[in-house]
NUKOLGU-808384 format. One record per residue (C-alpha): residue number from 0; chain; x, y, z. Coordinates in Angstrom, 2 decimals. Layout:
<recs>
<NUM, A, <X, Y, Z>>
...
</recs>
This chain:
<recs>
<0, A, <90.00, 47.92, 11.64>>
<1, A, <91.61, 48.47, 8.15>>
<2, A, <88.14, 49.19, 5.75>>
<3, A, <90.23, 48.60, 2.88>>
<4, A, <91.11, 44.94, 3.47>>
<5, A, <89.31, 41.93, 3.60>>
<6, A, <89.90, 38.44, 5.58>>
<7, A, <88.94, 35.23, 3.66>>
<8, A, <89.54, 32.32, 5.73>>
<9, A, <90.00, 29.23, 4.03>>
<10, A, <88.85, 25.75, 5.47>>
<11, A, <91.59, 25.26, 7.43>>
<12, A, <91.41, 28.24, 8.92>>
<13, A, <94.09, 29.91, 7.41>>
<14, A, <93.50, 33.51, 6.04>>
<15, A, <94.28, 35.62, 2.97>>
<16, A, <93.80, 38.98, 2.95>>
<17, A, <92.09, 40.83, -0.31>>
<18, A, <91.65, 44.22, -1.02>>
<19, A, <87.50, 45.21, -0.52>>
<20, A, <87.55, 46.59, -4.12>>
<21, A, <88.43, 43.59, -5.19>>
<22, A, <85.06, 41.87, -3.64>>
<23, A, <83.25, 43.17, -6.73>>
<24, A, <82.89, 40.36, -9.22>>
<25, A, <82.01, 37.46, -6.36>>
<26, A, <78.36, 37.94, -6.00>>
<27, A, <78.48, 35.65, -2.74>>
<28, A, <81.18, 37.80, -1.56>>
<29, A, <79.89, 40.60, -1.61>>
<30, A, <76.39, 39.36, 0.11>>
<31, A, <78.27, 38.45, 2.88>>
<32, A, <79.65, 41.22, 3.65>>
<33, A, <76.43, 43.20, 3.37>>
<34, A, <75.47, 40.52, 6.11>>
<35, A, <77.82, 40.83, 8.09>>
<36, A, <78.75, 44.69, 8.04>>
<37, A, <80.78, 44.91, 11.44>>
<38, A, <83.68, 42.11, 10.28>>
<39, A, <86.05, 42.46, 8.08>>
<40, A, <86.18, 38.39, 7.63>>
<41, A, <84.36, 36.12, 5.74>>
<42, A, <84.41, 32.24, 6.15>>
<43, A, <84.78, 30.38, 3.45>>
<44, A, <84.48, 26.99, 4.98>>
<45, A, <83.69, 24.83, 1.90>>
<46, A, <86.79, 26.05, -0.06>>
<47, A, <90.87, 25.25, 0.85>>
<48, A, <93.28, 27.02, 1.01>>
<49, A, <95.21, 26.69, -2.16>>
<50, A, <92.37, 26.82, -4.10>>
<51, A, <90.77, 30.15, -2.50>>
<52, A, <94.50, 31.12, -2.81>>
<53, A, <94.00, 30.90, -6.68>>
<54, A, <90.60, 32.24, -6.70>>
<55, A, <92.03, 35.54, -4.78>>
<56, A, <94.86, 35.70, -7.33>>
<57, A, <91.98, 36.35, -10.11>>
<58, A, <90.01, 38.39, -7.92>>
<59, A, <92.76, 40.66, -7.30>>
<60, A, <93.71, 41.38, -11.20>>
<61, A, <90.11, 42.69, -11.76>>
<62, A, <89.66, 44.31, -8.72>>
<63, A, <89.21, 47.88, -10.53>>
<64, A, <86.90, 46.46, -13.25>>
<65, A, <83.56, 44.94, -13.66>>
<66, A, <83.74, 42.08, -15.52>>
<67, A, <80.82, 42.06, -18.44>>
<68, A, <78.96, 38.89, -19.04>>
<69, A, <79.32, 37.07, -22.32>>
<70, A, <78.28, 34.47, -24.08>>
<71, A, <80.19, 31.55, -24.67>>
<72, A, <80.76, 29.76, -27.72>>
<73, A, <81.92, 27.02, -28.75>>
<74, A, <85.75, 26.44, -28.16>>
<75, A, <87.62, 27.67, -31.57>>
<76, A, <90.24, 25.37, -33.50>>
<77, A, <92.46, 28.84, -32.22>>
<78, A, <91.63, 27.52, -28.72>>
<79, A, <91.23, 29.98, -25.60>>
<80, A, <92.98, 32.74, -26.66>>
<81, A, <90.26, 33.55, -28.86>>
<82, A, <87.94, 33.65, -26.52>>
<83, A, <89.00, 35.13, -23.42>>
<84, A, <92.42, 37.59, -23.08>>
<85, A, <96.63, 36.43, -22.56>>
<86, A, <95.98, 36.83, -18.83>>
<87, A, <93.14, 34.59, -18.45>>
<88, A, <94.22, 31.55, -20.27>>
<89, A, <97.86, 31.68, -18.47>>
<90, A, <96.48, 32.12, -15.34>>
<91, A, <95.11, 28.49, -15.73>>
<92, A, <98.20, 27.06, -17.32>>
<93, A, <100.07, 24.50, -15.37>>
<94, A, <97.10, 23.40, -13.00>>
<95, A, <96.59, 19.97, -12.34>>
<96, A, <93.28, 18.98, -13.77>>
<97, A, <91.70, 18.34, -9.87>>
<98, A, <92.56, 21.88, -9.04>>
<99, A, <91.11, 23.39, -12.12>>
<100, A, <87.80, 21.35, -11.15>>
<101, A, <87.83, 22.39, -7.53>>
<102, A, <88.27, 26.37, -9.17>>
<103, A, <85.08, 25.68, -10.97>>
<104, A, <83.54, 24.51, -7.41>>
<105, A, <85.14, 27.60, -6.26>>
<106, A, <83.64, 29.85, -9.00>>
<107, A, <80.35, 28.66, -8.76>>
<108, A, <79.45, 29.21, -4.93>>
<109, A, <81.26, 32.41, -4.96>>
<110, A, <79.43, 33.40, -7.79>>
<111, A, <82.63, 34.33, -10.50>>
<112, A, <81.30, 34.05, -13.51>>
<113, A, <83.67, 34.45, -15.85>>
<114, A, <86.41, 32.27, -13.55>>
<115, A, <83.76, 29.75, -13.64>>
<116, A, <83.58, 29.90, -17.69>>
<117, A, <86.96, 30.16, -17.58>>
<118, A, <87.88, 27.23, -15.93>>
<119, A, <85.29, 25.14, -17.91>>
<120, A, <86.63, 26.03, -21.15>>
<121, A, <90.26, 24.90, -20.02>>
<122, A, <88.48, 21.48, -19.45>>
<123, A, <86.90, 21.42, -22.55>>
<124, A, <89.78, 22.51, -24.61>>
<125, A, <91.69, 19.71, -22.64>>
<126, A, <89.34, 17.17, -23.90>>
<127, A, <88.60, 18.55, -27.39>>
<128, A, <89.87, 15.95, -29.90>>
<129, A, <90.36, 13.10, -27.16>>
<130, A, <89.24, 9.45, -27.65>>
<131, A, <86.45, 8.44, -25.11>>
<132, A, <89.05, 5.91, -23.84>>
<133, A, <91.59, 8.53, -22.92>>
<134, A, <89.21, 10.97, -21.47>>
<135, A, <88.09, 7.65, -19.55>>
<136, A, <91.42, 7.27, -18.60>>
<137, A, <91.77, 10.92, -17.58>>
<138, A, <89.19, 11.09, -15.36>>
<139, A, <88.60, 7.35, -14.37>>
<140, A, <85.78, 7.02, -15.20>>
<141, A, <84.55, 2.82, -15.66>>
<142, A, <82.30, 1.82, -18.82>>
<143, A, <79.96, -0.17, -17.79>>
<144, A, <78.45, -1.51, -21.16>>
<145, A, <79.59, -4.70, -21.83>>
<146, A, <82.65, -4.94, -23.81>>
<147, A, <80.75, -6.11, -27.76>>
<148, A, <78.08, -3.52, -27.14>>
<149, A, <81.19, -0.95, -26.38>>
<150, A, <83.13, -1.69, -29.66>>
<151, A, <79.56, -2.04, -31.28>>
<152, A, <78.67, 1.54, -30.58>>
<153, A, <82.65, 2.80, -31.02>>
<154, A, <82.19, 1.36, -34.76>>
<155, A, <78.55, 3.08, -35.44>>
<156, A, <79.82, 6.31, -34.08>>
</recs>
């Protein structure tokens, strides 16, 4: 058995392997393992493939750093690139909104913070400026305040 290397299996059963360094910034991760010191596999049955796919991707660029806490502000006018570095806001380019919200499922029960934040600011940058109707749209999401008390409260606000 390889020390080195680490087996995620996804829902479906499928595996990825992941270098154990690379364990570091997934506090759920890295409990597991502690728990289960005589595998070198860890079932991650609530996640799919393509998304733990993704998450591994991140995992793997900061597998020989720490990654610091910070605080998160406010999205700039700038947008993400002010906030977190080049490699972090294009890793998140091109996603389909549904599998930037199932990273931030991801991100939360492994416990990766900064993916996590990550992934929430891409949301919020997507719907900075938007009209409630188009982030209804978006995310289809059904108003159900009847239609005068709807254009009532669009004109007061």
């Amino acid at each position: 058995m390889n020390n080195d290397l680490i087996f995620l299996k996804s829902y479906e059963g499928k595996q990825i392997e992941l270098p154990r360094k690379a364990l570091v910034n997934s506090a759920f991760l890295t409990e597991e393992l502690k728990k289960e010191s005589n595998t070198n596999t860890i079932h991650v049955k609530d996640i799919n493939y393509d998304v733990l796919l993704k998450v591994c991707d991140f995992l793997r660029y900061y597998k020989d750093t720490k990654i610091e806490e910070k605080e998160i502000e406010p999205i700039p006018e700038e947008g993400l690139r002010k906030i977190f570095d080049e490699w972090d806001v294009n890793f998140l380019d091109d996603l389909e909104l549904e599998m930037v919200f199932d990273i931030i499922n991801a991100a939360e029960m492994l416990g990766i913070n900064k993916l996590h934040d990550l992934a929430c600011a891409k949301i919020a940058e997507f719907m900075k400026n938007k009209s409630t109707d188009d982030i209804s749209k978006t995310f289809t999401i059904e108003c159900h305040i009847p239609e005068d008390e709807y254009y009532k409260l669009q004109a007061d606000h």
